[in-house]
C-alpha positions in Angstrom: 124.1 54.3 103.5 123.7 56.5 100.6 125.3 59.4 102.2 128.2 57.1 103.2 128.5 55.9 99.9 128.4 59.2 98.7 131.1 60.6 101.0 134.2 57.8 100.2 133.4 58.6 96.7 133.8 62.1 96.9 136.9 61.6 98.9 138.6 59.3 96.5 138.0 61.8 93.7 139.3 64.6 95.9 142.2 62.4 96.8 143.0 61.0 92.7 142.8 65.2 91.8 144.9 66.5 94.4 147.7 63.0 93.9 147.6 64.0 89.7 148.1 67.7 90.3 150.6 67.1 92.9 152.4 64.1 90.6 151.7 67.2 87.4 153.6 69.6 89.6 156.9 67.8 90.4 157.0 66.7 86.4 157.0 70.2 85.8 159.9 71.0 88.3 162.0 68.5 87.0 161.9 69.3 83.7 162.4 72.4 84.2 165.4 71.3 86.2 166.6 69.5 83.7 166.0 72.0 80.9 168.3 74.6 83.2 171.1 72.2 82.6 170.9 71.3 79.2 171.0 75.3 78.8 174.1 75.3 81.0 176.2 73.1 79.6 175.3 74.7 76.5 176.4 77.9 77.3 179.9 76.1 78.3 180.1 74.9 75.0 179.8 78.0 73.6 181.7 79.7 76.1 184.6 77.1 75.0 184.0 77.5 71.5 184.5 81.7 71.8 188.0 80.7 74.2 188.9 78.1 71.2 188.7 80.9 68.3 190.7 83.7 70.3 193.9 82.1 70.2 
């Protein structure tokens, strides 16, 4: 009964670890997603910006 008991727990705290590094993991890649397009658009501004002044 012990052993049992022992066992599920062990399993749920495997389970809650590997479901918070997973959830920690796809944060990560959509910031970083998101971080890649707030540097895009900024280089468009810019890029706009240097068109704007060379006329």
């Amino acid at each position: 009964m012990n052993t049992a008991l022992t066992i599920i727990g062990l399993a749920m705290f495997i389970f809650i670890v590997v479901f918070s590094l997973k959830r920690a993991k796809e944060k990560k890649k959509a910031q970083q997603e998101e971080h890649e397009k707030i540097k895009a658009y900024g280089e468009s501004i810019n890029e706009e910006t240097r068109n704007k002044k060379s006329f």
